[in-house]
C-alpha positions as CSV (number, residue, x, y, z in Angstrom):
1,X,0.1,18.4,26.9
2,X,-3.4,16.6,27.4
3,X,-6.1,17.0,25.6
4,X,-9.9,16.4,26.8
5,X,-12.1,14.8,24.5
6,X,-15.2,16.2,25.6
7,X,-18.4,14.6,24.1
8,X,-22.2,14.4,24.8
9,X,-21.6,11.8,26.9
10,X,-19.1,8.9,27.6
11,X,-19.4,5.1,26.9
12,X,-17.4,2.8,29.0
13,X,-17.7,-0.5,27.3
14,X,-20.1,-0.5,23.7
15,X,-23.3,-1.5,25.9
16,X,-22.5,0.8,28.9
17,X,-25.0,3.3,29.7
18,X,-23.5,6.8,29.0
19,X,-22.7,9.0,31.0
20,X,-23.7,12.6,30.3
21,X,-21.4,15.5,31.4
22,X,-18.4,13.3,31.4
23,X,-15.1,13.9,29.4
24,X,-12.3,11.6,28.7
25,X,-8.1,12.4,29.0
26,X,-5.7,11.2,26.7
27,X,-2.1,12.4,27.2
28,X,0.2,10.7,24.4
29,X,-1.2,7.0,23.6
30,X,-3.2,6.5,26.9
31,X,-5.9,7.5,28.2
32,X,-5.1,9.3,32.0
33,X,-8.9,9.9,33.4
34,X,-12.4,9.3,32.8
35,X,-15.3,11.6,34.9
36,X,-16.9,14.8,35.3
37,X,-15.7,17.4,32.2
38,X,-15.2,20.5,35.0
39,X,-12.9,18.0,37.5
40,X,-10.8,17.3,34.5
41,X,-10.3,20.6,33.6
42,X,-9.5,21.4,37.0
43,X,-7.2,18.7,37.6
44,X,-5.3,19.5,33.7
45,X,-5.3,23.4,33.4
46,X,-4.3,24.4,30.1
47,X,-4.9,21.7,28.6
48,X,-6.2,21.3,25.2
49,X,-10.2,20.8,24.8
50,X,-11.7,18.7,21.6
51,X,-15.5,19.3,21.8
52,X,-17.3,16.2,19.9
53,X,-21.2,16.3,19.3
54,X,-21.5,12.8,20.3
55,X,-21.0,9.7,22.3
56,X,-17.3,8.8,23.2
57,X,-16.8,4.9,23.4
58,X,-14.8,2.1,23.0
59,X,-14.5,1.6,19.3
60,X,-15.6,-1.6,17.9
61,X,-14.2,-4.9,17.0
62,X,-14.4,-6.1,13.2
63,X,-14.8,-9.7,13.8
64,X,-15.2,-10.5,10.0
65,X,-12.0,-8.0,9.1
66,X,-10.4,-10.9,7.7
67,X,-13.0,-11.6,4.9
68,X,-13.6,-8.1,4.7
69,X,-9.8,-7.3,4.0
70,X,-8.9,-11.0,1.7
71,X,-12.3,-11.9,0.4
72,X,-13.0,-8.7,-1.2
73,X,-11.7,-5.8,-3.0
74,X,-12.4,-2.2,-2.3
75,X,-12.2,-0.5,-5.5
76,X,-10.3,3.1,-6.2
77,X,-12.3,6.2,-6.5
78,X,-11.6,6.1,-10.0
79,X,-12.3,3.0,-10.5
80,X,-15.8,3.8,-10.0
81,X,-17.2,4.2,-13.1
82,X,-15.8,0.6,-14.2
83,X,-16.5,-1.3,-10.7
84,X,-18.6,1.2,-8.5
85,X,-18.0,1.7,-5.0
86,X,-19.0,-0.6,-2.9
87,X,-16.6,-4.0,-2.5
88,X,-16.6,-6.5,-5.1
89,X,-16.3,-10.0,-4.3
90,X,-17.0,-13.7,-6.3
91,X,-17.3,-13.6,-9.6
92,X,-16.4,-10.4,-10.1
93,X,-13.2,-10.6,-8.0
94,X,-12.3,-13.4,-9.5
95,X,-12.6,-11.3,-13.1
96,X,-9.8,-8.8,-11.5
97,X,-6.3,-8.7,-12.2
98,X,-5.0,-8.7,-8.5
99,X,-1.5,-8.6,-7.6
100,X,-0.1,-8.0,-4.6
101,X,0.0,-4.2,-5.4
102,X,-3.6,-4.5,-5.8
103,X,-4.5,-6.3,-2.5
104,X,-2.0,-4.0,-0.6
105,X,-3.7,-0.7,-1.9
106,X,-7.6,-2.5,-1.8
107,X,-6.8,-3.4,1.9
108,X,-5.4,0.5,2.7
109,X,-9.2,1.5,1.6
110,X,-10.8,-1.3,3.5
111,X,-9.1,-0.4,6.6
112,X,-10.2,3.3,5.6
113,X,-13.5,2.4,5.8
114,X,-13.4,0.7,8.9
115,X,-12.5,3.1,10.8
116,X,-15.1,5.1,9.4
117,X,-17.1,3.4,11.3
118,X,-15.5,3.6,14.2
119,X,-13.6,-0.1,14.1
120,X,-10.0,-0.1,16.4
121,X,-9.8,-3.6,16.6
122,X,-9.3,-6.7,13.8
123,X,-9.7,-10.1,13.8
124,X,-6.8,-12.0,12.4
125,X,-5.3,-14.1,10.9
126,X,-4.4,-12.0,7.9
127,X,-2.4,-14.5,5.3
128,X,-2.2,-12.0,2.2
129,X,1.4,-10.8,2.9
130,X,-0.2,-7.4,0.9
131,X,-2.9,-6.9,3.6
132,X,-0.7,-8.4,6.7
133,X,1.8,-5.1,5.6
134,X,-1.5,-2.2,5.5
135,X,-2.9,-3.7,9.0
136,X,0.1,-3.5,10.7
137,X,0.6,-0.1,9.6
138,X,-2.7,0.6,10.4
139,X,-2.4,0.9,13.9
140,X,-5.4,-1.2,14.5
141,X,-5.4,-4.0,17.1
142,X,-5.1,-7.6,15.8
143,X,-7.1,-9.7,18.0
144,X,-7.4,-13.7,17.8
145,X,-11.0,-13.4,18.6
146,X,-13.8,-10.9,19.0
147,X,-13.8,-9.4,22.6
148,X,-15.4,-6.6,23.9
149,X,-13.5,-3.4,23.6
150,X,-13.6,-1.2,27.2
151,X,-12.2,2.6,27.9
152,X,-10.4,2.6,31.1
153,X,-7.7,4.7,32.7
154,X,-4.1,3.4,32.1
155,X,-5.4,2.1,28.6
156,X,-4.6,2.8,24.8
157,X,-6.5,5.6,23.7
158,X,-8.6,3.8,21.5
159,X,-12.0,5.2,21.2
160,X,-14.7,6.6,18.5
161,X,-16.9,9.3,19.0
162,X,-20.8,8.3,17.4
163,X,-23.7,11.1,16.7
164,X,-27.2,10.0,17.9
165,X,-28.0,8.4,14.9
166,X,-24.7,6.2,15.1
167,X,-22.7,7.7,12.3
168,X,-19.4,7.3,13.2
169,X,-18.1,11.3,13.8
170,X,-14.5,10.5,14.7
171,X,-12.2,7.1,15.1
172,X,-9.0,7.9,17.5
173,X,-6.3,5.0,17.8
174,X,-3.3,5.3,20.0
175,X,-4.4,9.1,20.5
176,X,-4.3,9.8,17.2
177,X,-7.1,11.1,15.2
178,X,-7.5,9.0,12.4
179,X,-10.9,9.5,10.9
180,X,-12.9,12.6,11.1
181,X,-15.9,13.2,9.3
182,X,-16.0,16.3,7.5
């Protein structure tokens, strides 16, 4: 069954002008249409509709994912009261034990927060076998190079949802919600 994301307005590429009114539909991992929220539910009757306070887009590329992911570690929740939140990198990095174990679960929390903010393409390489293992199972696109991301019919439903003051609301790869915000 399809579902209809239906947002605000829709984004075709990141710097496209939105279109109000519009709604986008995603039937397994691809997207099937793009236009005008009452043609689409006319042309898919029944199916399901995902209302989103926002602008639907493209998501965006992390062109510095590789540093992001291998130059830095993202510490636990509990960890916070030791190391804080936000990631830790030079010095103290270099005053962590880190493991492979380590790198494996700090990259799981990078990729977290990535797609927090709405990020459904990487740029690789990744050389940490550790991090190589959490971005493939990520579901995120490795690219070679930044490119700009696009939402078009016949493509992988790889989008993010943004509120007007571009907090990330939702991050959808594949079709598959994988970051709401409560």
């Amino acid at each position: 069954m399809p579902t209809l994301h239906a947002p605000l307005a829709v984004r075709l590429t990141e710097d496209g002008e939105p279109l109000p009114g519009h709604a986008v539909a995603v039937e397994g991992n691809h997207v099937t249409a793009i236009g005008p929220l009452d043609e689409l539910e006319a042309a898919h009757p029944g199916a399901r509709i995902r209302r989103w306070p926002g602008t639907l887009g493209p998501g965006r590329c992390a062109a510095d994912a590789a540093a992001w992911l291998e130059a830095a570690y993202h510490p636990d929740p509990r960890e916070a009261g030791a190391l804080g939140t936000e990631p830790l990198t030079g010095a103290a990095l270099a005053a962590l034990d880190m493991d492979e174990t380590r790198w494996g679960a700090s990259a799981r929390r990078g990729l977290q927060r990535l797609l927090s903010e709405g990020a459904t393409s990487l740029v690789g390489p990744f050389t940490r076998p550790a991090v190589r293992t959490a971005v493939r199972r990520s579901g995120l696109t490795v690219l070679p190079s930044p490119r700009p991301s696009v939402l078009s019919p016949g493509g992988r439903a790889d989008f993010a949802v943004h509120d007007a003051d571009g907090l990330c609301l939702a991050t959808s790869l594949a079709g598959r919600l994988l970051h709401r915000r409560a």
